[in-house]
C-alpha positions as CSV (number, residue, x, y, z in Angstrom):
1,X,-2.8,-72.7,34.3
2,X,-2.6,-69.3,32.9
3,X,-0.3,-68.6,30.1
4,X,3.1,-66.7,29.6
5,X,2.3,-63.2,30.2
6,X,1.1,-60.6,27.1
7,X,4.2,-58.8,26.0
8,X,4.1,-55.0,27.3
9,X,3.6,-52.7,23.9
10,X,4.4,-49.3,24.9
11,X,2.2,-46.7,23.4
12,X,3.5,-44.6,20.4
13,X,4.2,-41.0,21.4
14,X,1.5,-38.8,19.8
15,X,2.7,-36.9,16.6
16,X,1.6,-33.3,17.3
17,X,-1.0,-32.0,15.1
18,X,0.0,-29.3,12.7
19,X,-3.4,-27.8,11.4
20,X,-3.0,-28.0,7.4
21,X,-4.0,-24.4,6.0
22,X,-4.9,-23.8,2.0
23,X,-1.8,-22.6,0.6
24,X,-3.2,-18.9,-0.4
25,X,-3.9,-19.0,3.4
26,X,-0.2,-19.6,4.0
27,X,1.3,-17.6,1.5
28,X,-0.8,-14.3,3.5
29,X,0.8,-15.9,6.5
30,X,4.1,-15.5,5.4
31,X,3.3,-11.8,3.4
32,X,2.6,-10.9,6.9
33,X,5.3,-11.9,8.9
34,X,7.7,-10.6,5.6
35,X,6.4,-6.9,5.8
36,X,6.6,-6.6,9.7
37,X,10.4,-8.0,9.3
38,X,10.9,-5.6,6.3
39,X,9.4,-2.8,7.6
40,X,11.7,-3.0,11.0
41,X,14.8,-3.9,8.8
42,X,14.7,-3.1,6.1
43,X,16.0,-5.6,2.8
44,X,19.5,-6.7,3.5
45,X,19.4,-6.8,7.2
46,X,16.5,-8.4,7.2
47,X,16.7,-12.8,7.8
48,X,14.1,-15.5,6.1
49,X,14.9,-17.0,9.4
50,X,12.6,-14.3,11.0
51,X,10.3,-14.2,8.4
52,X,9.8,-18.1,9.0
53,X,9.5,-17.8,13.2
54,X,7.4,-15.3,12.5
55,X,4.5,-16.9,10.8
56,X,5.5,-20.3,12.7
57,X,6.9,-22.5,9.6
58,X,10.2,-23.5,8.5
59,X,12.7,-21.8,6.9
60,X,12.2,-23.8,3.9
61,X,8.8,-23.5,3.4
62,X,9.2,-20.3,3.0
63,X,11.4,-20.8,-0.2
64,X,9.7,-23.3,-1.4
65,X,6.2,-21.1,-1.2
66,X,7.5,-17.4,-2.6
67,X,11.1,-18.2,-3.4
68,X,13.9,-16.1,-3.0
69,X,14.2,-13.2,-0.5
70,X,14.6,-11.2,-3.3
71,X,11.0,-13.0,-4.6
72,X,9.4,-12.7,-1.4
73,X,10.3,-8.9,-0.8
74,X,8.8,-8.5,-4.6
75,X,5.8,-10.1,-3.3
76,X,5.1,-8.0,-0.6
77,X,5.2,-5.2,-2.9
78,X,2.9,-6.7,-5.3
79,X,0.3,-7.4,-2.6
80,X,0.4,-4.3,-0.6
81,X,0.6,-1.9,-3.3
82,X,-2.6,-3.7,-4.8
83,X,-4.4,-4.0,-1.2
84,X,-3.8,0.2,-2.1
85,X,-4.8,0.6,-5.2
86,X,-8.0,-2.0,-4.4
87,X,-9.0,0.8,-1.8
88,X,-8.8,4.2,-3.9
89,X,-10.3,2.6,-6.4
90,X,-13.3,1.2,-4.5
91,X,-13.9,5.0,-3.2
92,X,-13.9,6.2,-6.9
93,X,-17.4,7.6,-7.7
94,X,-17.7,9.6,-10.8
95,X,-21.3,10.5,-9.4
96,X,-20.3,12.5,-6.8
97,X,-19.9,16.0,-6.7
98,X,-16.0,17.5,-7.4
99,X,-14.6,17.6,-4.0
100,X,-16.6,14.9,-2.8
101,X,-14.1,12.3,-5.2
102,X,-11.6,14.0,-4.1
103,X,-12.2,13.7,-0.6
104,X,-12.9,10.2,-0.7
105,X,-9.3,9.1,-2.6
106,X,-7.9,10.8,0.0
107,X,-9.5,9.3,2.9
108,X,-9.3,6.1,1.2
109,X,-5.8,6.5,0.8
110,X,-4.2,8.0,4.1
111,X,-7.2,5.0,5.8
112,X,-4.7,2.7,4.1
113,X,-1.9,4.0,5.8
114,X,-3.1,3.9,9.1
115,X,-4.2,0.5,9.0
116,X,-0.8,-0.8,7.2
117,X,1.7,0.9,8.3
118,X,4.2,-1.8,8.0
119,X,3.0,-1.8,4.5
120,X,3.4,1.7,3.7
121,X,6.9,1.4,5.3
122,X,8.4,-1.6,2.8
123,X,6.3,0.5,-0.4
124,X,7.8,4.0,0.4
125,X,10.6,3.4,2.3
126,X,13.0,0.5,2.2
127,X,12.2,-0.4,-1.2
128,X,13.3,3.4,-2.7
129,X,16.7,3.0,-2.7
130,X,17.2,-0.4,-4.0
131,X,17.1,-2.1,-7.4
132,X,14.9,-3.1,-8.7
133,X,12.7,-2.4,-6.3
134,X,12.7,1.1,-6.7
135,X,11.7,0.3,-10.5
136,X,8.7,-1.4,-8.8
137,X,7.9,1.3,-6.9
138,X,8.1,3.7,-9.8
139,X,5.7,1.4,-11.6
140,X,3.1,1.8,-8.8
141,X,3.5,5.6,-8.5
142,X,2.8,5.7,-12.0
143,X,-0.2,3.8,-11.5
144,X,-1.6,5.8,-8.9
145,X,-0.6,9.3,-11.2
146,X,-2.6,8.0,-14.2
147,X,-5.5,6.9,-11.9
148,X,-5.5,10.7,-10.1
149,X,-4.9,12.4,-14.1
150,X,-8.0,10.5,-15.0
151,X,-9.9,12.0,-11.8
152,X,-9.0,15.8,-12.3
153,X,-9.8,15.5,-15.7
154,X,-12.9,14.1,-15.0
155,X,-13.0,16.8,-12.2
156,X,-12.6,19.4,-14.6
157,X,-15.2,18.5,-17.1
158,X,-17.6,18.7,-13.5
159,X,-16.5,21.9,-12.0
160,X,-15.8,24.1,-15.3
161,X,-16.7,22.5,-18.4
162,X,-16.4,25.8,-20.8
163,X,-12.2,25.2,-19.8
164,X,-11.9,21.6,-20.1
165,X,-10.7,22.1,-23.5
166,X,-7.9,25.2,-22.4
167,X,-6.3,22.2,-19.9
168,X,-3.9,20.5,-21.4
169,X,-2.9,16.3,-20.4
170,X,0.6,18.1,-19.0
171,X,-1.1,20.2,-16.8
172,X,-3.3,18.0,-15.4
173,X,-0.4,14.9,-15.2
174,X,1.5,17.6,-13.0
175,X,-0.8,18.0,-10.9
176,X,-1.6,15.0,-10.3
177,X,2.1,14.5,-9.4
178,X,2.0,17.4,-6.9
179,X,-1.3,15.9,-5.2
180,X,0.6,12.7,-5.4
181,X,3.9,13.8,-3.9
182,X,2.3,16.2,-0.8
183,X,0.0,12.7,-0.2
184,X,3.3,10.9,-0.1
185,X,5.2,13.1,2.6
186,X,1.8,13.4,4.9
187,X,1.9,9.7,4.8
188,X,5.2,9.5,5.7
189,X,4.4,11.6,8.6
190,X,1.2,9.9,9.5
191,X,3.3,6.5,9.6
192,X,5.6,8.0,12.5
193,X,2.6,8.9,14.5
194,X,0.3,6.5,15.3
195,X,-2.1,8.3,17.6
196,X,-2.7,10.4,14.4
197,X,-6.1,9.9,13.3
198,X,-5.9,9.0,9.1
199,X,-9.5,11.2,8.5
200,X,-7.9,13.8,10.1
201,X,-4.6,13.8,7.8
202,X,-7.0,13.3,4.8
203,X,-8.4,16.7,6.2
204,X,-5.7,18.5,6.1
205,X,-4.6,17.4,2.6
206,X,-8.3,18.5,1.4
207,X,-7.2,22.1,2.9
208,X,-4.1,22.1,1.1
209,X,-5.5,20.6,-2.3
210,X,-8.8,21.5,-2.6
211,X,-8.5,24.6,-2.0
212,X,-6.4,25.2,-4.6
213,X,-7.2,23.0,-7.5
214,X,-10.7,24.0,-7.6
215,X,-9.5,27.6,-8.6
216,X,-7.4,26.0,-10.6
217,X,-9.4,23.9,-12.5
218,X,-12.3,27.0,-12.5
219,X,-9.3,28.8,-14.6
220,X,-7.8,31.0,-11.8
221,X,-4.1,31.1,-12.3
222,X,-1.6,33.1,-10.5
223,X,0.7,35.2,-12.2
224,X,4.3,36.5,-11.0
225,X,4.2,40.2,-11.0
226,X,5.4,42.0,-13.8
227,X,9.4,43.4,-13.4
């Protein structure tokens, strides 16, 4: 005689299986999905509950990994104004002849901003107007002034060494600002095209820079003529 009959167990549904990433991993994740939002938006528009369908967590998580909005738009900053300054400075031979340096900043720079244009677009554009981003901003540009001062100088001491000594901090700090502002606007204009080639742009900024600095720095200075 058979016994009572085994008791149906029905099966548990499966849980589905989220793939557990190291939390730097993450955290790029969500720097990611933060610029591209950013960078369309802009700040105040812009909603963490994008940001989090974006790079496929939850809302939370996304606080609970970079914090506020305000903390997470710092943090984009932070990383893609390093990921720039990582680049120049890797290009940065002292080695190399004058307007070989030169050449390379540039094409390391305007290289960067063809292959982050999101990133260029939360550094130079949506975080200008606002504090305190705009103070962070000012921070990196200052970085990036000091680092192309050091370069002319050391330019200088290359190309005419009998002058170094006539060329004063101030003159080369503004220069460096110039260089820095004209690379500024071509980016800006290399951001809005993106069949622009960035070698190309870097080009073009050698024309207009190069050309004239290395008079400059040779001593060559024009002169208004006299009334």
């Amino acid at each position: 005689m058979s016994g009572p009959p085994a008791a149906h167990q029905s099966a548990a549904p499966a849980r589905p299986a989220f793939k557990r990433l190291p939390r730097a991993v993450r955290e790029q994740q969500m720097l990611d999905a933060a610029v591209t939002i950013f960078s369309r938006h802009g700040f105040h528009p812009a909603s963490v509950d994008d940001i989090a369908a974006l790079a496929g967590i939850s809302k939370p998580m996304v606080y609970a990994y970079l914090g506020t909005k305000e903390e997470l738009f710092v943090a984009c900053l932070h990383r893609e104004g390093t990921r720039m300054m990582s680049a120049i400075g890797a290009s940065i031979d002292p080695d190399l002849a004058p307007d070989d340096q030169l050449w390379r900043g540039l094409r390391a720079f305007f290289g960067f901003v063809g292959a982050h244009r999101d990133g260029w677009a939360v550094l130079y554009r949506q975080a200008r107007g606002e504090r305190p981003f705009a103070d962070e901003l000012a921070t990196l540009r200052d970085r990036i002034v000091q680092v192309v001062t050091g370069m002319l100088g050391g330019l200088l001491r290359r190309a005419a060494p009998d002058r170094a000594a006539d060329v004063t901090e101030t003159d080369l700090e503004v220069m460096a600002y110039a260089l820095v502002g004209a690379a500024e606007s071509l980016a800006d204009w290399l951001c809005d095209h993106p069949d622009a080639e960035p070698d190309r742009m870097a080009t073009r900024m050698m024309n207009i820079a190069w050309l004239g600095a290395d008079r400059l720095l040779r001593g060559e200075l024009w002169r208004p003529a006299p009334r």
